[in-house]
C-alpha positions, -999 to +999 in steps of 0.1 A: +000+000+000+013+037-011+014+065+014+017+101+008+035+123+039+011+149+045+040+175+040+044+163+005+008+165-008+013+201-001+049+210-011+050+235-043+069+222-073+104+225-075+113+252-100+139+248-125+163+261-151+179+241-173+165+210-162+180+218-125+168+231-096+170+266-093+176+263-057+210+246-066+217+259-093+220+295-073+237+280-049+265+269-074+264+306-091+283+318-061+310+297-070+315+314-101+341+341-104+343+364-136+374+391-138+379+414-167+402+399-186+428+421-216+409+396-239+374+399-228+366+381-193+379+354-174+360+330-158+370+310-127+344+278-114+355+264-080+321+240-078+314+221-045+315+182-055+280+183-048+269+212-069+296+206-103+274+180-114+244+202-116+262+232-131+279+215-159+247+195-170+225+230-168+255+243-188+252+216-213+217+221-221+223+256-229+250+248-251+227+226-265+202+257-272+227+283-284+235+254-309+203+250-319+200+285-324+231+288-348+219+257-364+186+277-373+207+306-383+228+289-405+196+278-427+188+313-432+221+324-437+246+294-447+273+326-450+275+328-410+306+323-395+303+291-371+315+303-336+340+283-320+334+259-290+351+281-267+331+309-275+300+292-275+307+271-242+317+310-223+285+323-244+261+293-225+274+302-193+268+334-196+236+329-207+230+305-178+236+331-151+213+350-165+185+325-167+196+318-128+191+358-119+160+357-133+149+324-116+133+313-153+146+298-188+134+330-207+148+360-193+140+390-211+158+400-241+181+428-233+173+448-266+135+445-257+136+452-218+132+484-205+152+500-169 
């Protein structure tokens, strides 16, 4: 026989970005250091064990959307220069902190948002 804890019947979903929870995922963000850098930035990851695990599959599956997006692109325009997996791997985790800050997987478009 299945039993539901009361607590659990009445727990809110768990919200996530990226396929991870949120909670965790900010929790790994402040492990995350980014310095100017002559060439651009420089990132810096010092992940808890726990938390690495979590952070590099979220990164993943934004890497896996800015793909899709050139991929999409490149139909429209097969001139486009392919960017290089460095770029788009810094370019994903960029993009992830910003889906983390705003707690959702579409943050507003910073040519469209206003403040």
């Amino acid at each position: 026989m299945l039993r539901t804890v009361g607590s659990m019947a009445n727990t809110a979903p768990q919200q996530t970005v990226a396929g991870e929870s949120l909670r965790l995922l900010e929790r790994a963000e402040r492990h995350v250091k980014i310095e100017p850098d002559p060439g651009g930035v420089r990132m810096a990851f010092d992940l808890p064990p726990k938390l690495a695990p979590v952070f590099t599959r979220a990164v993943m599956r934004v890497e896996a959307d800015v793909l899709r997006e050139y991929a999409d692109a490149c139909g429209s325009d097969p001139s486009a220069p392919l960017p290089s997996p460095e770029w788009i791997h810094g370019y994903a985790v960029v993009q992830l902190l910003r889906r983390i800050a705003y707690g959702t997987d579409t943050p507003p478009d910073r040519t469209t948002s206003s403040g």
